[in-house]
C-alpha positions in Angstrom: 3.8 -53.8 -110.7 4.3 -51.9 -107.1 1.7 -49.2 -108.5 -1.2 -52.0 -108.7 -3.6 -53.3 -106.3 -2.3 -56.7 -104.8 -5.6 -58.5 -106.6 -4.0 -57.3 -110.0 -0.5 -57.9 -109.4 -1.8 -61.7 -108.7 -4.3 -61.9 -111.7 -0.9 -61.1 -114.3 1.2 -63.6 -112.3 -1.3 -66.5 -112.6 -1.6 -65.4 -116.4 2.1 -65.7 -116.5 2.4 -68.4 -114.5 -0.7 -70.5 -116.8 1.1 -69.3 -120.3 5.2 -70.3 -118.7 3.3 -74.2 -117.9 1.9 -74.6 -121.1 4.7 -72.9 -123.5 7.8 -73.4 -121.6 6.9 -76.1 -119.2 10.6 -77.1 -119.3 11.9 -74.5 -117.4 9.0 -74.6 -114.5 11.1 -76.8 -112.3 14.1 -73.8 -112.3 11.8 -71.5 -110.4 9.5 -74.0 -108.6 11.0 -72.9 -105.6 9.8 -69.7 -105.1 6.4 -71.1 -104.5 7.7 -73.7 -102.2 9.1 -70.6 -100.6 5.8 -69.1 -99.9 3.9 -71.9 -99.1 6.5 -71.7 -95.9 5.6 -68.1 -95.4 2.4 -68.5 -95.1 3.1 -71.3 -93.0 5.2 -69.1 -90.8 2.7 -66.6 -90.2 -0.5 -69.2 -88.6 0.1 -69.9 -85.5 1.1 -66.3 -84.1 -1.3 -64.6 -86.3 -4.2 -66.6 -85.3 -2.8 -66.5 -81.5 -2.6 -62.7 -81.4 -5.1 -61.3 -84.0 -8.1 -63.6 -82.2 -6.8 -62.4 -78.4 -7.5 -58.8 -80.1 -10.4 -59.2 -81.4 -12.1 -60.4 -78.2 -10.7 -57.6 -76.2 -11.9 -55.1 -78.9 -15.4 -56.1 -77.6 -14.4 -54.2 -74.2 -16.7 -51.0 -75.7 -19.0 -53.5 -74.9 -18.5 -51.8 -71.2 -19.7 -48.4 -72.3 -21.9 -48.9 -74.7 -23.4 -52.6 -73.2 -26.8 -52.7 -74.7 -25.9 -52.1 -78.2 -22.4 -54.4 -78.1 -24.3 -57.4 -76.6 -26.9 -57.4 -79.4 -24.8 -56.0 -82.5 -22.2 -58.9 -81.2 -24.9 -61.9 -81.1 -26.0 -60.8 -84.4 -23.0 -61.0 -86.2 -22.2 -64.1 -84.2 -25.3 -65.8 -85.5 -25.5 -64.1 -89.1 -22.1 -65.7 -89.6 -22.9 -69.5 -88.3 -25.5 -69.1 -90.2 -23.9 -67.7 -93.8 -21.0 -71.0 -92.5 -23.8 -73.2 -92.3 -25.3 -72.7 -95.7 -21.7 -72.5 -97.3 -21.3 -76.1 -96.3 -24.5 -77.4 -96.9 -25.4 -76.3 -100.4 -21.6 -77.4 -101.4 -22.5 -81.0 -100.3 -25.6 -80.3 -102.9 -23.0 -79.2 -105.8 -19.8 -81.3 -104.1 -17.3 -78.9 -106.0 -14.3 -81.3 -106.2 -15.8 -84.4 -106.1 -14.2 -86.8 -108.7 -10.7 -85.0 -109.1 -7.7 -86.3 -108.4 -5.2 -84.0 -109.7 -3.7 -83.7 -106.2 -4.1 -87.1 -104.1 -1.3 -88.5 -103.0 0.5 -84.9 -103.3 1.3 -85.4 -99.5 -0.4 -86.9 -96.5 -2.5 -85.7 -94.5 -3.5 -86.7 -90.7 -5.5 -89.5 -89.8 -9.4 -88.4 -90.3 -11.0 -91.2 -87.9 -13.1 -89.4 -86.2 -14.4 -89.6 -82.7 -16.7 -87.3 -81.1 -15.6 -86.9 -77.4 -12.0 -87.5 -78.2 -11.9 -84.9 -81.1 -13.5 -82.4 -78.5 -11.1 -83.1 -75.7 -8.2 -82.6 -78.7 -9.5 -78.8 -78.9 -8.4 -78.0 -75.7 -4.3 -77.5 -75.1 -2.5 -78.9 -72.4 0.5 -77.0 -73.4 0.2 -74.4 -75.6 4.1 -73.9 -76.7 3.3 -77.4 -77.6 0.5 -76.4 -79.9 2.4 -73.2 -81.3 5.0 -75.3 -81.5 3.4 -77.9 -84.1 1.2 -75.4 -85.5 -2.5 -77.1 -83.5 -5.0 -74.4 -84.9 -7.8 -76.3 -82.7 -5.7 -75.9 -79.5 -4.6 -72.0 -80.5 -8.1 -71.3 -81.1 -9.3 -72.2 -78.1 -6.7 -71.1 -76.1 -7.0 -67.5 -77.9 -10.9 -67.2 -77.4 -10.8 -68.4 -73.7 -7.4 -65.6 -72.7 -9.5 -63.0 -74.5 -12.7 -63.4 -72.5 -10.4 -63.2 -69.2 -8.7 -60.3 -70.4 -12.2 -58.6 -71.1 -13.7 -59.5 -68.1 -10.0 -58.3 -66.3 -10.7 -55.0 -67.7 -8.6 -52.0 -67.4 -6.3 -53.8 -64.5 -4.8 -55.5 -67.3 -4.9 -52.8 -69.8 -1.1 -53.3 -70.2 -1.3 -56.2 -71.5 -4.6 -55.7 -73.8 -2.1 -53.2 -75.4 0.6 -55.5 -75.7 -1.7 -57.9 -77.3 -3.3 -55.3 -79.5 0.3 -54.1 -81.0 1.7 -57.8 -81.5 -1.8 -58.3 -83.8 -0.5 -55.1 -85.6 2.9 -56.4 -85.8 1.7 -59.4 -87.4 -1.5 -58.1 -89.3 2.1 -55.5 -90.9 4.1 -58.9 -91.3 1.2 -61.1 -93.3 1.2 -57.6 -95.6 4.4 -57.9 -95.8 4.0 -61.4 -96.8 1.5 -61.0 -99.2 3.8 -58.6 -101.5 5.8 -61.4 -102.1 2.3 -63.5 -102.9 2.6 -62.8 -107.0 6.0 -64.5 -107.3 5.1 -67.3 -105.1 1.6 -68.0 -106.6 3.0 -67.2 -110.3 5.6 -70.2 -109.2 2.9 -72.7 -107.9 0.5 -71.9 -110.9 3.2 -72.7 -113.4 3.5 -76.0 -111.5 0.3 -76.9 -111.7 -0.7 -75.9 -114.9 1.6 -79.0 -116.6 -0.5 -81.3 -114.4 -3.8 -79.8 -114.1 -6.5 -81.9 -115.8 -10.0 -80.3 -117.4 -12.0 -82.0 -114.7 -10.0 -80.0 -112.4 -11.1 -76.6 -113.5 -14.2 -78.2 -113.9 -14.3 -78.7 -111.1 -12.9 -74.8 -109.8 -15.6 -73.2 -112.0 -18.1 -75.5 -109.7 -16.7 -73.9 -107.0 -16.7 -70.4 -107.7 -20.5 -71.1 -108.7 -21.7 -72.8 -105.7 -19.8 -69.7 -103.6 -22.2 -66.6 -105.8 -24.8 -69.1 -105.0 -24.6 -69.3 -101.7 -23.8 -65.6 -101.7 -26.5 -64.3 -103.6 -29.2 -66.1 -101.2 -27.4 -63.9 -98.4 -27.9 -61.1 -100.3 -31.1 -61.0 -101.4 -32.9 -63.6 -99.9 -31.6 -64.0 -96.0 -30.6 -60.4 -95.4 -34.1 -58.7 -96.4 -35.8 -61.9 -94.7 -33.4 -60.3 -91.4 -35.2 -56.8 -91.9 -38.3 -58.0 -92.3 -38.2 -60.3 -89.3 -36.8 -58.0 -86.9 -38.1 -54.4 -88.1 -40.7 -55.1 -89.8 -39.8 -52.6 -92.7 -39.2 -53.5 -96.4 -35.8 -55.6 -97.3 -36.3 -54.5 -100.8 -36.6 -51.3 -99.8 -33.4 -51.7 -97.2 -31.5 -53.5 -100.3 -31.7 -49.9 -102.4 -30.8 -47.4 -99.5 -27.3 -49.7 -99.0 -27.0 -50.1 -102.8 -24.3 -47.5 -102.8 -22.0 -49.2 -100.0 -22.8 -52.6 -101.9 -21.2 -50.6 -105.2 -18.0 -49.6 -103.6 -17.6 -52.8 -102.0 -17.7 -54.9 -105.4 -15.8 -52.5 -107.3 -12.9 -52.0 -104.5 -13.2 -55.1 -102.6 -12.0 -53.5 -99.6 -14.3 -53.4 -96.3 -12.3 -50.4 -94.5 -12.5 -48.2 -98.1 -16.4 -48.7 -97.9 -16.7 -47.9 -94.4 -17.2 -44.1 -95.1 -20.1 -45.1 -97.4 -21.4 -47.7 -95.1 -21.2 -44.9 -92.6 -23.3 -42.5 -95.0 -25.7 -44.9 -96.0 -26.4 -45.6 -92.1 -27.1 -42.2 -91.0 -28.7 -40.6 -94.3 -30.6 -43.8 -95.7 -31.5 -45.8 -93.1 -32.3 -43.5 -90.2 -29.8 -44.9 -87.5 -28.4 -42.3 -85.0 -24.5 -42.2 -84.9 -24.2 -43.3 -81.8 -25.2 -47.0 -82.9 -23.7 -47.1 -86.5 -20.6 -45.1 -84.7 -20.0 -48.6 -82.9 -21.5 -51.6 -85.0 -20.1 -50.7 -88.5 -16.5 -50.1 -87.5 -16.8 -53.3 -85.6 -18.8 -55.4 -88.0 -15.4 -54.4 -90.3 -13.4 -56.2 -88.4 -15.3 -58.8 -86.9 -18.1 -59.6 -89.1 -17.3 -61.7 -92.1 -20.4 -63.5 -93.5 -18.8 -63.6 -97.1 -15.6 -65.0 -95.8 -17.6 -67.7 -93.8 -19.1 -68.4 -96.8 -16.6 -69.3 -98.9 -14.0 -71.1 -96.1 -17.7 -73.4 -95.7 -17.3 -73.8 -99.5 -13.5 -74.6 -99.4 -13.7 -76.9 -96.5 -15.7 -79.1 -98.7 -14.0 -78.4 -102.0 -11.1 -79.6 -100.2 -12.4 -82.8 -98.8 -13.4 -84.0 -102.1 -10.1 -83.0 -103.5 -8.0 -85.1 -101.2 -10.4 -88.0 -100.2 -11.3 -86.7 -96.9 -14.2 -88.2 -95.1 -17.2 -85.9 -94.6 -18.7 -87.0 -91.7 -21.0 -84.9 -88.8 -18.2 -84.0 -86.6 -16.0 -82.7 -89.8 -19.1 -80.6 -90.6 -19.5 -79.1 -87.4 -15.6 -78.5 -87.2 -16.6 -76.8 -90.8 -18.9 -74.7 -89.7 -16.9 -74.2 -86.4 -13.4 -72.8 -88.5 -15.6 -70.8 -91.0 -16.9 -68.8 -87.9 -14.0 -68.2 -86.1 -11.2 -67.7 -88.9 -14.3 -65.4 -90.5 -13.7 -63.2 -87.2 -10.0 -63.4 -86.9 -8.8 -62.4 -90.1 -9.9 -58.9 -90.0 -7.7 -55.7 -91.5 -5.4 -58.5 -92.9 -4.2 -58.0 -96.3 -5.1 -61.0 -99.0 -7.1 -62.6 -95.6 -8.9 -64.8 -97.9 -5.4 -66.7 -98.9 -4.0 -66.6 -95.4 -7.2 -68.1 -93.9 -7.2 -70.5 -96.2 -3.9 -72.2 -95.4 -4.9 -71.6 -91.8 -8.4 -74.1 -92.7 -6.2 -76.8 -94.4 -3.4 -76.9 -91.9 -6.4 -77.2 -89.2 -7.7 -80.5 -91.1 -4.4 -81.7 -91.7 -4.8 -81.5 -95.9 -1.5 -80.5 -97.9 -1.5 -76.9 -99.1 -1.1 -77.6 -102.5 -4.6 -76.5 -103.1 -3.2 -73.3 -102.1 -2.8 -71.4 -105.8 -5.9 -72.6 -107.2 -7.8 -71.3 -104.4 -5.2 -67.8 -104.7 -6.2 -67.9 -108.3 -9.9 -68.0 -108.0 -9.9 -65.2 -104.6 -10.0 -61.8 -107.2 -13.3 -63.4 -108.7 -14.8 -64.6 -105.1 -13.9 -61.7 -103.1 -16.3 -59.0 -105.2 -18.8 -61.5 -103.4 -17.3 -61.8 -100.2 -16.8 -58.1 -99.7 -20.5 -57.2 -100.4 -22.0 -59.5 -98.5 -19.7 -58.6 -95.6 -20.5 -54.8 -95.9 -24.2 -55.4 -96.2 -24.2 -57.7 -93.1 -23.1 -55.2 -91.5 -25.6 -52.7 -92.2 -28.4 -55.8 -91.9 -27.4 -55.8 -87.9 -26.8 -52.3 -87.6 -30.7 -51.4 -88.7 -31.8 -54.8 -86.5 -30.6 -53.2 -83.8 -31.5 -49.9 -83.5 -35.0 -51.1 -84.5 -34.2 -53.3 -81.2 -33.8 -49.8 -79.0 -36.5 -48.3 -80.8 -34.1 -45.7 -82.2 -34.6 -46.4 -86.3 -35.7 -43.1 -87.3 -38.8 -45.1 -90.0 -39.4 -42.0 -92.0 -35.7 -42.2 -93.5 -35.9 -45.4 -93.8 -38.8 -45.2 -96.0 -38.4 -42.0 -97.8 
């Protein structure tokens, strides 16, 4: 099992765990605990890894100083290309309301209380202690706490480059720590699925398959609707024609599902298809890899309504602009993390107060979602990259178009 990718290693165990809870459903309760086991894990792992890996990612933007022109507009564009890929996550699930109906897992544990009020939800997000809000585990609070200590460190600059590095190396340690995790993640889901699969009703997977659906959807429209829209828009040149010089880098990235493995062809397809000089691809593809997650925002847009209608929780404007709000920023702090997609996941949940039981199902479903995720990510990437050089007047056309 060691010698497999981690997606395959977790495909066998939910196999296993789906043909132990409906042959030997007797014996499920024996091993239960394992799952229980890595539910805490993951549980473990939120607060500092959001704390840390966000902080980084902020202060990774100090390239910004050197190359200024290109990091303001590459960084606006994959700011905006992901509220908007969050945006239409969660609206065209509240079209196809994946989970609506299901009640499988109410009353599985309880959640917080979901009374919203504008102002005073706001004035939640910001911490007055923040031990306090490590302490309990307030995403909101780390959040903003993160975002606001990385724009002072950025602005600080090389007067506090000590402590950039110290930040830097802790979002290693614990980027090495959820992999470390994650190994254990076939026993724990093979566990949970086994649970579930004696209680699981048909409406439930139902109700999964509506998911996974509404995610290519809303993927798909990315893809080849929004993205050649983008090029058309801003450079005037063909998105059809953009769509076939990346089709390589879109390849790898469905086959491996792995955005650093199809950076190299990313890189490729910049400079040989697309007619961008180095020294912009050189800086907005390695950062769109870790920063720029339009699939990811996608699909935690998705699961943040999947999960509502699992457990009952009010969908009102403010939880839809939290929504979109998590999608974005979870989207950009998950990058280089190992099996993100689950991790993130418990992070959005624990944010919204909703049990993690939804956890496997969601575990289950990633090896399918993330060929979708991955692509759209890669070709995001290579959307804003060709935007803007096209911007400095620096796409070389005649590649483009050959």
């Amino acid at each position: 099992m060691k010698k497999l990718a981690l997606w395959k290693q977790i495909i066998i165990a939910i196999l296993l765990g789906i043909l132990v809870g409906v042959f030997m459903p007797n014996i499920v309760p024996k091993f239960k605990f394992l799952g229980d086991i890595f539910l805490r894990l993951l549980k473990m792992l939120i607060a500092p890894l959001v704390l840390f890996t966000l902080i980084s990612g902020v202060c990774k933007m100090g390239d910004i100083k050197q190359l200024r022109t290109v990091g303001m507009r590459i960084v606006i564009f994959y700011l905006a290309s992901s509220t908007v890929s969050a945006i239409l996550g969660v609206l065209i699930a509240l079209f196809t309301q994946p989970g609506k109906g299901v009640i499988d897992l109410l009353g599985t544990e309880v959640g917080k209380d979901v009374s919203y009020n504008f102002i005073e939800n706001l004035i939640g997000w910001v911490p007055i202690n923040i031990f306090e809000a490590l302490a309990t585990g307030n995403t909101l609070q780390i959040i903003f706490f993160a975002l606001l200590m990385g724009v002072v460190l950025l602005s600080l600059g090389d007067s506090v480059s000590v402590v950039i590095k110290i930040v830097d190396q802790a979002a290693d340690a614990m980027m090495k720590l959820t992999e470390i995790v994650m190994k254990f993640a076939p026993i724990g889901i093979f566990a949970l699925i086994a649970d579930l699969t004696i209680s699981l009703s048909g409406n439930m997977l139902k109700q999964v398959l509506n998911m996974i659906l509404t995610v290519y959807i809303v993927l798909l429209f990315i893809i080849f609707i929004v993205y050649p829209i983008a090029i058309k828009l801003f450079t005037k040149e063909s998105g059809l024609k953009f769509l076939k010089n990346v089709t390589p880098a879109m390849i790898v990235a469905a086959s491996t599902t792995s955005s650093a493995a199809t950076l190299p062809v990313s890189l490729r397809c910049a400079n040989e298809e697309l007619g961008v000089p180095e020294n912009i691809f050189g800086f907005t593809l390695p950062l769109g890899n870790t920063c720029n997650m339009n699939g990811l925002a996608v699909g935690l847009g998705v699961i943040s309504v999947f999960a509502s209608n699992i457990y009952g929780y009010p969908i009102t404007f403010v939880s839809l602009l939290q929504f979109v709000f998590m999608g974005l920023v979870l989207s950009v702090g998950c990058a280089g993390v190992k099996g993100a997609g689950i991790v993130m996941s418990t992070v959005l949940l624990q944010t919204f107060g909703m049990p993690l039981t939804l956890i496997p199902i969601l575990a289950a479903i990633w090896p399918i979602t993330d060929i979708g995720y991955t692509t759209a990510n890669i070709t995001g990437d290579l959307v804003g990259t060709v935007v803007v050089a096209n911007s400095l007047n620096s796409l070389d056309k005649e590649i483009f178009r050959k």
